[in-house]
N, C-alpha and C positions, 0 to 999 in steps of 0.2 A: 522378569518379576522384580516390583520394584516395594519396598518399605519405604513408605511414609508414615513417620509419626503421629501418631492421634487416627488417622486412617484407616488403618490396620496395612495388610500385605495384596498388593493389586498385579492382578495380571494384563500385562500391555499386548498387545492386538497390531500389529502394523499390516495393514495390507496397499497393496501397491497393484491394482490395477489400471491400463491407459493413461499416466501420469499422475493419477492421482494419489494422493495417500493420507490416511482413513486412520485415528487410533481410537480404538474401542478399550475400557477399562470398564475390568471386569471384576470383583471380589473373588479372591481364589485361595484357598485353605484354612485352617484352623487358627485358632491361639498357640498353638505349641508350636505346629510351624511356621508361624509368622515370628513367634519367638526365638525359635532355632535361626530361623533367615535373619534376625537382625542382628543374632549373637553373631555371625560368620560373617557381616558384610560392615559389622559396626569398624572395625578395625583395617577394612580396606580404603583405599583411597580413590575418592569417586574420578573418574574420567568418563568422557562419551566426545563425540564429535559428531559434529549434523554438514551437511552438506547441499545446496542451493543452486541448480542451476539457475533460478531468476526468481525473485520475489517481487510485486507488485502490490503497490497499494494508491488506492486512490480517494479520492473526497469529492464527495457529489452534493449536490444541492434539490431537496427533496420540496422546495417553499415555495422557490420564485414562479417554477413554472408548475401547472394542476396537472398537467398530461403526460411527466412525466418526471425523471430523475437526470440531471445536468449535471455532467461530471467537469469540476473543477480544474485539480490538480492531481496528478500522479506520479510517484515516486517509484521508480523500477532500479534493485538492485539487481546485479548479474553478477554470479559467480560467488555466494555469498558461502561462509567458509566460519560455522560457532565451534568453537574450542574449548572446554572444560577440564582443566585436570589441576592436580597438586601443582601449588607455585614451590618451588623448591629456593635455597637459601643465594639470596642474589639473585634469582631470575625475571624477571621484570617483563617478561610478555612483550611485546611490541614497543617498546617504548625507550629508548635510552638520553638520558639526561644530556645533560652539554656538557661536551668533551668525551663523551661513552661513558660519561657512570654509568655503573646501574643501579636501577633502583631498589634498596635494601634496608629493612627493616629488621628490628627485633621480632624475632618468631614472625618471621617467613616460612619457615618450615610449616605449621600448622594451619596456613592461608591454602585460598582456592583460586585457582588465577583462570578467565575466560577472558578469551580473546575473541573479537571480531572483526574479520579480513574480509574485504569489499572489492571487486576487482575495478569494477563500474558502477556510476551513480549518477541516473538523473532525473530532473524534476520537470516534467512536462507542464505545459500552459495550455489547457485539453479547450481552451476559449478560445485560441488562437483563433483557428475557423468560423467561429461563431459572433466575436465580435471585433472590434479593431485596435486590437493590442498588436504590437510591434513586434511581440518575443513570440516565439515558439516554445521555447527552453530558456529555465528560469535557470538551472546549474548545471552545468557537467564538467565533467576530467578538461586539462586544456588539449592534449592529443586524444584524438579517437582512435581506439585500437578493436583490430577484429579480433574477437575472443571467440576461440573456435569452443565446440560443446563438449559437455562434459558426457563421460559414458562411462557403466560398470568397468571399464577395463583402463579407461586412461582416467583420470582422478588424480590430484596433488597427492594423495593419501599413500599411494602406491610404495613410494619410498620418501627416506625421511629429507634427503635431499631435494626431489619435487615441492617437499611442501614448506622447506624454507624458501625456495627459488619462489613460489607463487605469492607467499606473504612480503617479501619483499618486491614486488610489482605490484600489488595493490595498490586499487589509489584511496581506500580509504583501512585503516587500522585504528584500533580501540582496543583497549589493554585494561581490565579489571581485577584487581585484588581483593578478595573480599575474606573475610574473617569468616572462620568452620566456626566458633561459638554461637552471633546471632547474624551471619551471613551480612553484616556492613560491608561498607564498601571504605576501606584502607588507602589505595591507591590508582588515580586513572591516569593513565596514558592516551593520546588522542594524536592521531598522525594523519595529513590528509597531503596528498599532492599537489602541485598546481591545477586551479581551475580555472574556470570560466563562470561570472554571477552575470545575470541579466535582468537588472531592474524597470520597473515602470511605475510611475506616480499612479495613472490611473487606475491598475491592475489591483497594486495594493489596498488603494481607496475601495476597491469594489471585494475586493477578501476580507475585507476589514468592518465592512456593511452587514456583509455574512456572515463573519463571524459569531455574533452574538444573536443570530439563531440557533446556533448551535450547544449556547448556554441556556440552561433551564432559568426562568424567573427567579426560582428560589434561591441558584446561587449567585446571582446580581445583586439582590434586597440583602442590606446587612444580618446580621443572626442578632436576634433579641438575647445575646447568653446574658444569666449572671453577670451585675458589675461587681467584682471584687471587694470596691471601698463600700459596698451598700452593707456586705455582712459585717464591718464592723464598725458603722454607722459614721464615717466619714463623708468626706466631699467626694463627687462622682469624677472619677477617673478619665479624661480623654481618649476619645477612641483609638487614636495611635499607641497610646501607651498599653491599651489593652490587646488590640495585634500583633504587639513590639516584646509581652509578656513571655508566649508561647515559643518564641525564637531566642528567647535568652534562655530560657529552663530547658531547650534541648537544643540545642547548637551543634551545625554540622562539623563535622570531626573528618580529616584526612590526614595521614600519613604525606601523603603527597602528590599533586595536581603538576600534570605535565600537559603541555599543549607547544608540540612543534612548532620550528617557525611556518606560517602558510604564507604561500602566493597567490594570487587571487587579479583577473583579469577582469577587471567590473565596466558594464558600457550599462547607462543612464541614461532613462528619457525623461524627462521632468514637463511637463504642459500647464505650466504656471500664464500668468497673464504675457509670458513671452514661453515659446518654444526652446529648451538647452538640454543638451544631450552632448555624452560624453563617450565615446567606444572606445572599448578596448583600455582602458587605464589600470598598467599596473600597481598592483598596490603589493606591499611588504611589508609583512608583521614579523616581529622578532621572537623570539623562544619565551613562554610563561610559564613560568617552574617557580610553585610554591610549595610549601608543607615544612615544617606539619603545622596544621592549621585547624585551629579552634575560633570559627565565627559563626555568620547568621549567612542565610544563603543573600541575601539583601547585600550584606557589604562585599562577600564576593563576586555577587551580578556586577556592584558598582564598582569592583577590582579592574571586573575581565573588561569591563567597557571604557575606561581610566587609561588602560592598556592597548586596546587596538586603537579607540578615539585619537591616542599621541602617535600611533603608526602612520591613522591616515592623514595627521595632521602634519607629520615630518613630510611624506609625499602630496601636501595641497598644488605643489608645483606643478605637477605632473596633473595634477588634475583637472586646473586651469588650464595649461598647453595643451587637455585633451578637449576640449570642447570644441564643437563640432562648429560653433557659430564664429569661432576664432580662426578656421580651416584647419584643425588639429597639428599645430606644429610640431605639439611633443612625442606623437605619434609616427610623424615625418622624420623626424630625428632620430628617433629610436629605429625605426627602420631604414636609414641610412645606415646609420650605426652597423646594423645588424649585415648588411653588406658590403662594406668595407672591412667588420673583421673574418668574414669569411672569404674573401679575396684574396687574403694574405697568409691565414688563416690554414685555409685546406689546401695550399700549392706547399707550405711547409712541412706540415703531415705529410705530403706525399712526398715529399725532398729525402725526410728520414727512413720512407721504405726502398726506395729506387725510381730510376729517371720515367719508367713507366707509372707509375705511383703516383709521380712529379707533374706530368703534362696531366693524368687526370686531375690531378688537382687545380690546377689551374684552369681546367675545363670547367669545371665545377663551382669553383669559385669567380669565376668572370659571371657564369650562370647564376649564378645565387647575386650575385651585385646588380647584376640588370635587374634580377626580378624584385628586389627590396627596393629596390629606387624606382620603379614602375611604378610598384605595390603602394608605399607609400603616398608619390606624386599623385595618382590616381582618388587614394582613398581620402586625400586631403581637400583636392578641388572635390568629389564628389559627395562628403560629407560635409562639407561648408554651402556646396549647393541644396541639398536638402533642406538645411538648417535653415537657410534665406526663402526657399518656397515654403517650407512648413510655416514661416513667421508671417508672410506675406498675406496667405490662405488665413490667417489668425484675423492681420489687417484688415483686410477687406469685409469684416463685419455682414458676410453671407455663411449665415449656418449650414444652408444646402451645398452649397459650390465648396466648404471646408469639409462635410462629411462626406461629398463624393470623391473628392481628390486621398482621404483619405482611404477609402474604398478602393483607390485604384494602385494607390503605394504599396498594397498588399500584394499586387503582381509581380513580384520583380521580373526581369527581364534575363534570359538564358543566353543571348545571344548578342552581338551588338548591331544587328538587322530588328533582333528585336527590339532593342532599348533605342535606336532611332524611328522607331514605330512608332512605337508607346510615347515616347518624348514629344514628338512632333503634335499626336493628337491631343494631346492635353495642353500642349501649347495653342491648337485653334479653337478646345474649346474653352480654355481661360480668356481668349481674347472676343468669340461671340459672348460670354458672359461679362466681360468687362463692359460691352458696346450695351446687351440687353438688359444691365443693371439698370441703366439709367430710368430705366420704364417700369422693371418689373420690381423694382422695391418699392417704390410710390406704391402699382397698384396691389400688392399683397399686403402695405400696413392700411390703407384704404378698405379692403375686402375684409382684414381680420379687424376694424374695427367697425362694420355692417353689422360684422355675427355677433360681435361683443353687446351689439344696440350702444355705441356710445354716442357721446352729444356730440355737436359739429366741432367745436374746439379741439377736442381731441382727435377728432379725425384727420383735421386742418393737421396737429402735429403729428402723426403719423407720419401723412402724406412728405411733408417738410423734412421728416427723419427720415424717409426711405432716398428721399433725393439727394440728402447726406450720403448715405449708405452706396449709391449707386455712382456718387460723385469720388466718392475714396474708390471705389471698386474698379473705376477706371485705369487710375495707376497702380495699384496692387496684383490684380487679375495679371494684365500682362509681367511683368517683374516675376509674379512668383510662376507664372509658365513658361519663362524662357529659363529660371532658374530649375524648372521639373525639366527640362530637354536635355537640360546639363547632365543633372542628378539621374536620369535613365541611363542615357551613355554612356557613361561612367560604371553603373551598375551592370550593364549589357557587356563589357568591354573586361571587367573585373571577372563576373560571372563563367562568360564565354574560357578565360585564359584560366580559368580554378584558381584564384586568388582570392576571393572572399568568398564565404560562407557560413550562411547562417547555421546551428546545427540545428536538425531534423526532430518530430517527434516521433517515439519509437511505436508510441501506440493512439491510433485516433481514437477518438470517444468514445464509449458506446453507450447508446441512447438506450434508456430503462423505461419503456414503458408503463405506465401505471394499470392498464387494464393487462398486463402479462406479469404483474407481480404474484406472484405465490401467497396465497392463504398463510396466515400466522396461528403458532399454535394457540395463543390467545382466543382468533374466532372459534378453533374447533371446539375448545374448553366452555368457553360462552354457548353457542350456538345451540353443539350436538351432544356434551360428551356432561350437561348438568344433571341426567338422569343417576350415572353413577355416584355414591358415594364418596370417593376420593376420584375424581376428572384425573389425571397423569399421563398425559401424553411421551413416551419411551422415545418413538419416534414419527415421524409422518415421509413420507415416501409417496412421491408424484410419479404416478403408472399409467399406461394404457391398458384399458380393461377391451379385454376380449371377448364377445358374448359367444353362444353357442350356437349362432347360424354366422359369425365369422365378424361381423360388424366391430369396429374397433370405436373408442371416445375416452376421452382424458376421465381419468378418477384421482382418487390418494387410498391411499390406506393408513389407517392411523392405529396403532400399536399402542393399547394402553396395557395396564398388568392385569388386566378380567378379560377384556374384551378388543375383537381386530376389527374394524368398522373400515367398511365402503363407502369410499364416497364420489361421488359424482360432480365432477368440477363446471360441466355447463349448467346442470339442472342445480348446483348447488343443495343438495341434499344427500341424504345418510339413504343407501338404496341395501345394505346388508349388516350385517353382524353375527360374527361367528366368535365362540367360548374358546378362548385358548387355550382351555385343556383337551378341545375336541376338533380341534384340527390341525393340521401338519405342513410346513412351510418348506421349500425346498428349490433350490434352483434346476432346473431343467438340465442334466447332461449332456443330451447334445444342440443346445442353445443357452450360455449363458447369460445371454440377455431378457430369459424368458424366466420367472418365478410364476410358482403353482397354490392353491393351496387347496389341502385336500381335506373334505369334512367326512370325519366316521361317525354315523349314530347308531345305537345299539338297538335291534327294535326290539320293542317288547310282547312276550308270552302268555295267553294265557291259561296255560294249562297247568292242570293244577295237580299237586305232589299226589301219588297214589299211597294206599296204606300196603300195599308188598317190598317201595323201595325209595330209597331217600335219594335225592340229586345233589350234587355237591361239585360246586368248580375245581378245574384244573389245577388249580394250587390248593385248593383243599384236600381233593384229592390227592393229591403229590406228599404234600403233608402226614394225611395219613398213612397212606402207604410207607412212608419212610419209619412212621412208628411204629405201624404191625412188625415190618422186618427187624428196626432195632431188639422191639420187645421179645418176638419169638426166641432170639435165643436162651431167653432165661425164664418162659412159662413153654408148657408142652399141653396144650388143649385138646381135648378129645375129639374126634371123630362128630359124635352127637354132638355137643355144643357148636362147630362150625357148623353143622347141616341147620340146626337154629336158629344163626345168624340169619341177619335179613341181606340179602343181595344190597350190593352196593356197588351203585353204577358212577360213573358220572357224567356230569350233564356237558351234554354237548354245547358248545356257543353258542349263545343267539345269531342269527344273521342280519349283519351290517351294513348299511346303505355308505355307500361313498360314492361320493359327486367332488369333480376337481372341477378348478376355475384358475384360468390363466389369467396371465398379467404381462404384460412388454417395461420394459426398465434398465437404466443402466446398469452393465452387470455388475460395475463396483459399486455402486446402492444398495443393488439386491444382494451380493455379498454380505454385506454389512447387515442390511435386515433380516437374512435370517441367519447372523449371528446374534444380533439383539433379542431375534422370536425366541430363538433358542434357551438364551439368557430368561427370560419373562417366562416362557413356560414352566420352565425347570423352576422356576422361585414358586410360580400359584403349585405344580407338584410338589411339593418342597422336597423337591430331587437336590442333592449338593448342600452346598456351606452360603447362608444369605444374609 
């Protein structure tokens, strides 16, 4: 039971059937006990904690294509871990200052601190398969760890040491302070581990197109408000100064804004009028701790970007050395690096436990030295290879012969049988394309400008520009195929030994049909439900209707507060309606996938009262009986006055017709619906508190 103000007192519903989980609110009790419940819980101090094994969310595209919904991008966290309770004096949530302050405020005592802990995060490129974007995965952790499942019985929560051990392996943490008077936000904490970013020119350009489908007209077109200087008959105001107004008369307010140092592994494709790309470049940002801090969110955006911008500008070195068209030196070097000091490295660690310790060590680190100098040597001719066929494939001024090469870089190669496969053919057919340029660019600007109907002049240049076209494609074709034999090899040779790898998407698409989407309550409101007075759809519930010779067909049912209507999802029409005071909802006992509804009508009588004896219902009669008995004991009536009386019977029931009707449904649906009927009936009864 939960008090919300202005609300009144609501009761919470959780059910948890097949993974799913369902909260139904319900209005439940009086004024006095909702006043009682707020006097006993005003003085408590709110806690809860929620728990996640995987959250998912994604963004689809409902425009481009008619036949169906294209899903974008998807964000999957795992293992996701909300926190609410009293911040206590000095506690600071997930986040400590530099040096280990913590962060401490006046009247922390009275604050509400919510933390969220992230075990996993990442952002899938759900286009990958569908068009020719390079990334898979847009962000993740830089190690991938297997995160076993969470179950009623093992859970961080269990004790209190579990569940600092798990917050401290997160890779993502968020720490909020917020004020118990009007629930602001005081102070954030923001902590994230190394990852991995994976940009693309193209990608963005194409989210960026989209985007502003996504915005309504209305909040594109400026707002016609009030100018200011018009009420009191001045010059009219600039429009900056009038959106510059609202940011200065409420200005954001922290206590204090922390954002750990992040690392960040970023590889760049950029397809500018030359081909550059960048893998793998680390980048380091330093620690941002500011407060307390009274500005406009504006000069803060222009803080935080002020601040990484001089990060990434301190490592441009490294950025430059990573580029793939320079054969990524910085890259080379940093994984030299990276085996050399483990060579020396892990034979000393094991020096300090003993001589067994000692030769692993040296085992280990001779092992780690070959493979970072492999790793590296490898990844440097093979991204400098790419870099020169992708430029090549640009050169050559063949839009077919660059989109099928493109097509085919999408393969990589598992094996280095197979990356001399793949290499080789794309080497003989950049060199037939090189030879049948010379022909077939002539005759395609020649044929497209037949179709065009243009005059001979321009044909004439066509012809002379395809001959250009097929005269460059000679030298380019071959160059950027011997340069793809390289860049497969390499990848086959890497692939094969598990040295590089791209990361995975965790979930592929799923294609939304437009002729499988569900009816809105919208249609039903318009279509079937204008007879009613007040339309109110409670809820709609997509069922197989069962008939009575066994025949089974997609229906809904739709739960208004009068009325429960049938409906029919291929014929698209209203096929029943039944009074929800006169019929009874109920899930099937021994099938709970099965919901019933059963109609009772009273029939009616016509016979008619006789002058010997009066008929009188069950609670009528009940009624009076309970007064004769009261009353007897304090009148004593004679003998002749009861024989006077006229007989009094009462009337038997009428007899009831009842007819049930099945339905097939998920049983946590049907759950839920006939906790709503439930709900809905008892309000038109006005059974209970409404």
């Amino acid at each position: 039971v939960v008090f919300l103000p202005g609300f009144g007192c609501l009761y919470i519903d959780v059910v948890h059937q097949g993974g799913t989980v369902i909260l139904t609110l319900a209005p439940e009790g009086s004024v006095d006990s909702v006043m009682s419940l707020h006097n006993r819980t005003s003085n408590r101090k709110l806690a809860f904690r929620v728990l996640l094994s995987e959250a998912s969310v994604s963004l689809s595209d409902d425009i481009t294509s008619r036949s169906g919904s294209v899903e974008l991008l998807r964000l999957t966290l795992s293992k996701l871990l909300l926190n609410l309770c009293p911040a206590r004096l000095g506690d600071s949530g997930t986040g400590l200052g530099e040096g280990g302050r913590r962060l401490v405020t006046a009247g922390m005592g009275e604050a509400c601190l919510v933390e969220v802990h992230c075990a996993s995060l990442q952002v899938d490129n759900q286009l990958y398969n569908r068009a020719s974007f390079h990334f898979p995965v847009l962000l993740c952790q830089e190690q991938s760890v297997e995160l076993p499942l969470w179950t009623s019985d093992a859970n961080p929560t269990t004790s209190l040491q579990a569940l600092e051990e798990f917050k401290a392996s997160c890779f993502l943490q968020l720490g909020l302070t917020l004020d118990r008077e009007d629930y602001s936000v005081d102070q954030l904490t923001f902590h994230i581990k190394p990852a991995r970013l994976y940009l693309e020119d193209t990608f963005v350009y194409y989210i960026k197109t989209l985007f502003h489908t996504y915005i309504p007209d209305s909040a594109l077109a400026p707002s016609p408000g009030p100018n200011l200087s018009e009420h009191y008959g001045g010059p009219l105001l600039p429009e900056t100064v009038l959106q510059s107004i609202p940011a200065l008369v409420h200005p954001l307010r922290l206590q204090r804004l922390v954002i750990q140092p992040v690392n960040v592994l970023v590889s760049i494709h950029a397809s500018l009028k030359l081909y550059i790309a960048s893998d793998h470049t680390p980048l380091s940002f330093s620690l941002f701790d500011r407060g307390p801090l009274c500005t406009t969110a504006r000069q803060l955006i222009h803080a935080l970007t002020m601040h990484y911008a001089a990060g990434a500008l301190f490592r441009a070195g490294w950025v430059v050395g990573s580029l793939d068209l320079l054969g990524s030196p910085a890259s080379l070097v940093r994984s030299i690096g990276n085996g050399v000091a483990d060579f020396f490295r892990l034979p000393y660690e094991g020096l300090t436990r003993g001589p067994g310790a000692f030769v692993s060590g040296v085992s280990r680190g001779t092992t780690s030295f070959v493979k970072h100098i492999s790793k590296g040597t490898l990844t440097s001719i093979t991204n400098l290879a790419t870099s020169l066929a992708r430029n090549m494939d640009r050169l050559s001024l063949d839009e077919e012969h660059y989109t099928r090469q493109e097509e085919w870089r999408r393969q990589l190669p598992e094996s280095l049988g197979d990356g001399l496969r793949q290499g080789l053919s794309r080497l003989g057919i950049s060199l037939l394309g090189a030879i049948a340029g010379i022909v077939d660019q002539p005759m395609q600007n020649f044929q497209r400008g037949s179709e065009m109907q243009s005059s001979a002049s321009s044909k004439a240049k066509g012809v002379i520009s395809g001959v250009g076209k097929g005269i460059v494609g000679v030298f380019t074709k071959p160059i950027g195929g011997a340069a793809e034999l390289v860049s497969q090899t390499g990848y086959g040779i890497l692939h094969g030994a598990g040295l590089w790898q791209l990361p995975k998407q965790l979930y592929l698409p799923a294609d939304q049909k437009s002729a499988l989407a569900p009816n809105s309550h919208v249609k039903y409101v318009w279509k079937m439900l204008q007879s009613l007075g007040r339309p109110e759809v409670h809820m709609s519930l997509e069922v197989v209707i069962v008939s009575g010779s066994g025949q089974e067909h997609a229906g809904c049912l739709l739960l208004t507060g009068e009325v429960v209507f049938v409906v029919s999802l291929s014929e698209d029409t209203q096929q029943q309606a039944f009074p929800i005071t006169e019929v009874a909802c109920q899930q099937d006992p021994h099938h709970l996938g099965a919901l019933t509804l059963t109609l009772q009508q009273q029939r009616l009588t016509n016979d008619v009262e006789g002058d010997s004896g009066r008929e009188l219902s069950e609670q009528q009669y009940g009624r009076l009986v309970d007064y004769v008995t009261r009353a007897s004991a304090f009148l004593s009536p004679s003998a002749s006055s009861l024989q006077q009386a006229p007989p009094i019977t009462p009337a038997e029931p009428p007899p009831a017709v009842t007819k049930t009707y099945r339905y097939l449904v998920d049983p946590a649906h049907a759950a839920v619906f006939v906790s709503k009927f439930t709900m809905v009936k008892n309000k038109a009864l006005r059974i209970g508190f409404h």
